[in-house]
N, C-alpha and C positions, 0 to 999 in steps of 0.2 A: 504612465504611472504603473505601480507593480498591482494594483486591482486591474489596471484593464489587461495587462501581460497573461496573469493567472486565466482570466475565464477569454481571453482570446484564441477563439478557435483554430486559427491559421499561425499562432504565435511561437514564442519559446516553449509553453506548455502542450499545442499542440499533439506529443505522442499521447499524451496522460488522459486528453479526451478524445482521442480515436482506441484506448486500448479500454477506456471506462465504462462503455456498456456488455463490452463483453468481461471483463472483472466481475464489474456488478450481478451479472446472469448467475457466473460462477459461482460468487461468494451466496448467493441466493439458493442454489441447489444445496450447497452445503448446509447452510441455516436459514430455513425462511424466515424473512426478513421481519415481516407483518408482526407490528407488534413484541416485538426484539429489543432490549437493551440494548446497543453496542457502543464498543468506545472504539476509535479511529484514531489509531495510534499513529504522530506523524503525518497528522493531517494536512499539513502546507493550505493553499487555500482554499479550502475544502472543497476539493471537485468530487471525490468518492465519497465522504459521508453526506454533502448534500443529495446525492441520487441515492441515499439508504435511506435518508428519511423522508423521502417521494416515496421510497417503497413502501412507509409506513413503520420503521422503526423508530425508536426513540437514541437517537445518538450524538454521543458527546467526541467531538474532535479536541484532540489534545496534538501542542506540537511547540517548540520551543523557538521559533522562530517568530517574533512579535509580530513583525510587517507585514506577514503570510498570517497569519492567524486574524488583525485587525482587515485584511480583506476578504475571508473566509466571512468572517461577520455581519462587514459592508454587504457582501453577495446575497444571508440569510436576508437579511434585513430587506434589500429591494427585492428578492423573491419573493421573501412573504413565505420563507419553507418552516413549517412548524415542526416541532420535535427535534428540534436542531438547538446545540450548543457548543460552546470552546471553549476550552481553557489554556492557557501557558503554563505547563507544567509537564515533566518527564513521568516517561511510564514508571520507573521505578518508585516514585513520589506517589503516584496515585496508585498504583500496587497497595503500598503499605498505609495509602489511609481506607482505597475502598477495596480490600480483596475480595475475590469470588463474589463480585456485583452485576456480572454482563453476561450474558448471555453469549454474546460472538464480541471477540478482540479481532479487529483489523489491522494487520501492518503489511502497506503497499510501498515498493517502489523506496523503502529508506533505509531498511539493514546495512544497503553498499556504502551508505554516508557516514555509518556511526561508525566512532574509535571498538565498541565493544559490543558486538552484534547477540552475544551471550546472553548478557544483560538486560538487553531489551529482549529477548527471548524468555529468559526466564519473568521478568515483569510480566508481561502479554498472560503468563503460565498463571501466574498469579493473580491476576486481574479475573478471568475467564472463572466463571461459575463451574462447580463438579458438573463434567457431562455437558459441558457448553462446545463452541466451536472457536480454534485460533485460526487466521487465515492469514497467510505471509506471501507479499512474493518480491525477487528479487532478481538478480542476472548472476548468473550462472561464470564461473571460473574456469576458463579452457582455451586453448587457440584461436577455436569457430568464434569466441565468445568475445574475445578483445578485435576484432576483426572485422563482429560487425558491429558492436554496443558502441566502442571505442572511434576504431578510423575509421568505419563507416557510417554509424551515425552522427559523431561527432565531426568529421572532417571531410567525409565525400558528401554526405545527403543534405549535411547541415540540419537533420533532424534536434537535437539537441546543442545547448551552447558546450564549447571545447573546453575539456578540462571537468565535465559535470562529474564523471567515475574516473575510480583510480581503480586499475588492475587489481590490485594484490588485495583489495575491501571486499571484493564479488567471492559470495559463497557457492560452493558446490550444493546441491540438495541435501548430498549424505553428509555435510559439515551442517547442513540450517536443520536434518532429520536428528542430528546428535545432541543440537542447540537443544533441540524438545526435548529431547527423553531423557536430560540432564534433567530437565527443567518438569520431568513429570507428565510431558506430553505423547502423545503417539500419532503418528501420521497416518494418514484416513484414505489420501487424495492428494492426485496432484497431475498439474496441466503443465503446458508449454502456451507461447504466445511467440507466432512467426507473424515476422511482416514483410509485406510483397512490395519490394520498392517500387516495382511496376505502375498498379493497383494503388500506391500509397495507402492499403488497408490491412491490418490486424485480421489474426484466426487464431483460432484455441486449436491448439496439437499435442500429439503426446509427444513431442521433440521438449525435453526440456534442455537442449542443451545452451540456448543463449538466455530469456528471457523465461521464467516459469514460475508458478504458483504452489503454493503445499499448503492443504488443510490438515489440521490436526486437531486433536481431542484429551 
């Protein structure tokens, strides 16, 4: 079933929870978490906003994908994780009924999927309290980056299922740094995430050229 797929450790979701506690640290330096508003933009089934509200925030997952969201739920529910909530509904919808309500806006891992990566940039922009924190991360557009994201994760390692990104969707940083400052934001901070096929383990670097992180304000 797509609930055990999601929190299967060894699974299809597999990279999302070897690269999650080191996210989680990250987005933590940025905004401590403790007692935080956040909304979890594109939450799928919520493996990142569940570890935000163990950190002690108070966070609402929003994602437009119903199946991913009702086991996001299912998970709260047999956890027993308080300060946890979902909704189905797009950032841009809750922009405009709850603006400048959060403290820290999350969007992990979903920019490369949407038709209009703007958009949800400018929503995130809008959502975020004056003086709050956005946190984004995404894969990077470049040779290195279809190389390994693409035919190596997708077809030599079998890391993720074939077909998950499409080239031409992965933004550069200084395309996701323009998203912001369109949208009123400024960038603060920002990581890279290398992994060691060897090792099968994740690290934060400042290589942002495949896999990378941007905070902004």
């Amino acid at each position: 079933s797509l609930a055990h797929r999601w929190w299967d450790l060894e699974g299809e979701f597999a990279p999302l929870h070897a690269i999650n506690p080191l996210r989680l640290d990250w987005i933590d330096r940025q905004c401590p978490l403790a007692g935080r508003r956040v909304v979890d933009v594109g939450c799928g089934g919520g493996i990142l906003a569940d570890a935000m509200a163990r950190k002690g925030a108070d966070v609402l997952g929003i994602d437009l994908a119903d199946k991913s969201l009702k086991v996001a739920q299912l998970h709260a529910l047999e956890a027993g994780t308080a300060n946890l909530s979902y909704r189905l509904v797009a950032a841009e919808a809750l922009a405009e009924e709850q603006p400048a309500q959060f403290d820290l806006v999350t969007c992990m891992e979903m920019l490369e999927h949407v038709p209009d990566p703007a958009s949800v940039v400018a929503a995130c922009a809008q959502l975020v309290k004056p003086g709050g924190t956005v946190c984004f991360s995404t894969i990077n557009r470049n040779p290195k980056s279809f190389m390994l994201a693409i035919v190596g994760a997708e077809y030599l390692l079998n890391l993720v299922p074939r077909g998950t990104h499409e080239y031409a969707r992965m933004l550069r940083p200084s395309e996701l740094a323009r998203f912001g400052r369109e949208a009123g934001l400024v960038t603060t901070a920002s990581s890279g995430l290398e992994y060691n096929p060897l090792t099968r383990r994740y690290r934060l670097s400042r290589d942002t050229s495949v896999n990378y992180m941007l905070a902004m304000t």
